[in-house]
C-alpha positions, 0 to 999 in steps of 0.5 A, a space after each residue: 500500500 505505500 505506492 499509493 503514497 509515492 508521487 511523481 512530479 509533473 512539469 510544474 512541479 504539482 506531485 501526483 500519485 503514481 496509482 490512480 483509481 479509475 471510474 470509466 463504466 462505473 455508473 452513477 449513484 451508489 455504485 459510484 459513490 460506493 466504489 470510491 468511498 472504498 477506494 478512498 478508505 483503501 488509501 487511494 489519493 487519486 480519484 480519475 472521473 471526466 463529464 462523459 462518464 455521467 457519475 461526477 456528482 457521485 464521485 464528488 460526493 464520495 469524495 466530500 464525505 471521504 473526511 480526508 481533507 481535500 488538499 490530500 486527495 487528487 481529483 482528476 476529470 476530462 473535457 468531452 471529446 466532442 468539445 471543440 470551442 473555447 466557449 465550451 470548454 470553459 461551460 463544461 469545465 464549469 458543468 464539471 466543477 458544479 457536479 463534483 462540488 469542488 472549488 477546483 481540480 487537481 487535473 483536468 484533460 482533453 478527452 480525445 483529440 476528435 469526438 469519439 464517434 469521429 475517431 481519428 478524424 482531423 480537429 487540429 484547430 477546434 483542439 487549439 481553441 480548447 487548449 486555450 480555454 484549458 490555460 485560462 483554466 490553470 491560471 485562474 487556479 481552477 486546476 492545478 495542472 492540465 493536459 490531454 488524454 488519446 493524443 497521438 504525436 501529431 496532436 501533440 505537435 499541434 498543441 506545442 506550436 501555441 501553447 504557453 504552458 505545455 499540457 503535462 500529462 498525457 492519459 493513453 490506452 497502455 497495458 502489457 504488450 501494447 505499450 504505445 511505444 511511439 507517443 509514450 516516448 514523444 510524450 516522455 521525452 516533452 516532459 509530459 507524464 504517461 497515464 494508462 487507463 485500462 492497464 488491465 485492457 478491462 480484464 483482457 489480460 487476465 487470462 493470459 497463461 504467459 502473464 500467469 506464469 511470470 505472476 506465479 513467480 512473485 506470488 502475485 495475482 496477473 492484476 498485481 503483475 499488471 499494475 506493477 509492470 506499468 509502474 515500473 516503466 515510470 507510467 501512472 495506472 489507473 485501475 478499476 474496479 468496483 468489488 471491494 476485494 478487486 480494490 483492495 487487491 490492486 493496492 498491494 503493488 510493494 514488489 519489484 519485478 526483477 529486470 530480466 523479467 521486465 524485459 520479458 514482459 516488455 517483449 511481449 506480444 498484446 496480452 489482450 488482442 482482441 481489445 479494442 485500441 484507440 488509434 494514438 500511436 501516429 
């Protein structure tokens, strides 16, 4: 459990826990608010929700009841993929901060960098417009740090040609064998911090008999070995789950995989390839 204290620093010096707990699929109301009061008690300190999950209001509720004091927990959420204007950036930030019924958050990310029924599809200048509504933002204080979230290399290049202050993290699709290897690098390298959301492909990996046979070894379930394994190529990961055996199971994450077996994971082919991928490696 003292991952769930250790930090990592993002450009601006803000420090973010290494291990968030995701709420993607989890519906609103008391499973939501359930689901996070648990993490919250299992010594979660990072809580990631976004407007298009439709559970904010639960999560922010949760996170209100929690008792912990809020400058010690880091609340993450998103601007809807399909808001590309920097007018509606900022009525949806403002949406997002009334339904957690915070005075501000820690993070908040770009969805995607195209509506996700468009997926792929060029909105280099609408993404512009919203990276300007998300400066406004910072330097008002409402968010101590922002960034983006699906952005491919070219998305990234295209935000770096106006940007005053460089998005600092980047949240992508990253579990075993699909480790993005083009943008986690390209965003590395400009100082952003990857952030892997489904770092078990939502279950994919679980089955897998070759993962199974590295986590035997460390006496560890292939969920642990997962977790570990994005942590320890210095990504952030952000499990879900909803069962509070699953939540309390992925906190234990104290063990160090060796780097011989690192580098056998790193090789690996797609652990889930029948998950369905976001297309951010350009």
């Amino acid at each position: 459990m003292a991952i769930l204290t250790e930090t990592y620093k993002l450009a601006n010096g803000v420090l973010i826990p290494k291990v968030a707990f995701g709420t993607w699929q989890i519906p609103s109301g008391d499973t939501a608010y359930q689901a996070v009061r648990n993490a919250l008690s299992a010594g979660y300190r990072h809580i990631d929700t976004a407007l298009a999950y439709r559970n904010e209001a639960s999560v922010g509720q949760a996170i209100r009841d929690s008792g912990i004091p809020r400058e010690e927990i880091f609340v993450t959420t998103k601007l809807p993929a399909e808001t590309k204007s920097y007018r509606g950036a900022l009525a949806d930030f403002d949406e997002s901060i009334k339904n957690l019924g915070l005075d501000y958050v820690d993070l908040y990310l770009v969805h995607a960098p195209w509506p996700w029924g468009r997926m792929g599809q060029n909105y280099d200048e609408g993404n512009l417009a919203v990276w300007q509504a998300l400066e406004e933002i910072y330097q008002r204080g409402r968010a101590k740090a922002i960034g983006v979230s699906n952005f491919a290399v070219r998305d990234l290049k295209n935000v770096f040609k106006q940007a005053t202050v460089k998005p600092m993290v980047n949240q992508i699709q990253y579990y075993l064998g699909f480790t993005e290897p083009q943008i986690t690098q390209f965003s590395e390298a400009n100082g952003l911090l990857v952030e892997a959301y489904s770092p078990l492909a939502t279950g994919g990996v679980l089955n897998n008999p070759d993962v199974q046979k590295v986590a035997d070894k460390y006496g560890v379930s292939v969920a642990q070995l997962a977790l570990r394994f994005v942590l320890q190529n210095g990504v952030l990961p952000l499990p879900k789950a909803v069962n509070q055996a699953h939540i309390e199971a992925n906190t234990h994450l104290d063990f160090v995989i060796s780097e011989a077996d690192m580098q056998t994971l790193n090789a690996m082919p797609d652990a889930a390839d029948r998950y369905m991928h976001n297309p951010t490696q350009g």
